[in-house]
C-alpha positions, -999 to +999 in steps of 0.1 A: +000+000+000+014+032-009+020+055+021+002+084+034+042+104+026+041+091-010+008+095-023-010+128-025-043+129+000-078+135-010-104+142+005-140+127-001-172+121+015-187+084+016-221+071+036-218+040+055-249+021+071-250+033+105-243+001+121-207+001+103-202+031+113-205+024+150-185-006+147-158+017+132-159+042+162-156+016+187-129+000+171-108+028+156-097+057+171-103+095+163-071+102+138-063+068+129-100+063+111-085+072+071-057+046+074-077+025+083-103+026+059-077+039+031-062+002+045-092-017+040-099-005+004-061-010-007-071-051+010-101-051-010-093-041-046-061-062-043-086-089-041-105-075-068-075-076-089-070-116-077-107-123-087-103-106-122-071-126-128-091-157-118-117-150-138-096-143-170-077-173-168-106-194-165-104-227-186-064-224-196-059-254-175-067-284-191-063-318-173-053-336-205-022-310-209-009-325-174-013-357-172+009-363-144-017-342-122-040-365-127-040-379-089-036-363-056-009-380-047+007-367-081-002-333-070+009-336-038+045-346-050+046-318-073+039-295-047+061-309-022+089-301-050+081-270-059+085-261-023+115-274-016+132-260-047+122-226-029+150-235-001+174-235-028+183-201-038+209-198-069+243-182-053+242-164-088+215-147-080+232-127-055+206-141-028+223-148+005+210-173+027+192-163+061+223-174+075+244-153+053+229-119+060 
């Protein structure tokens, strides 16, 4: 999310239902009530963006593409080795180990 320093402010009138409104008061204090509503938009058209990505990829999978996947045991085992090839970061890279930094 881009912060309040680096973006320019505006601002703008909305109406919430009553009920969320109170909910907001109790649970967010006076001053801190824009970052946390600018915070909850930011959250919720990032997963906007997510469900438009899901929905425009809909259908490019296709089970006869992959047919080692066809099991879950088979998916299983490709996941379990994709993970573990995330513990192996490529010295050429320039990424230092956990251990390293």
């Amino acid at each position: 999310m881009a912060s309040r320093a680096s973006s320019e402010i505006q601002k703008v009138t909305v109406s919430l239902p009553r009920s969320l409104l109170e909910r907001l008061k109790e649970r967010v204090p006076p001053g801190q009530r824009s970052s946390f509503i600018a915070e909850a938009v930011e959250e919720r058209l990032a997963l906007e963006d997510q469900l438009d990505a899901i929905e425009e990829s809909a259908g490019c999978w296709k089970d006869e593409d992959h047919p080692e996947l066809m099991t879950d045991e088979e998916i299983d085992a490709w996941l379990a080795e994709l993970r573990r090839s995330w513990d192996h970061r490529p010295e050429s890279l320039g990424v230092l180990d956990s251990e390293e930094s």
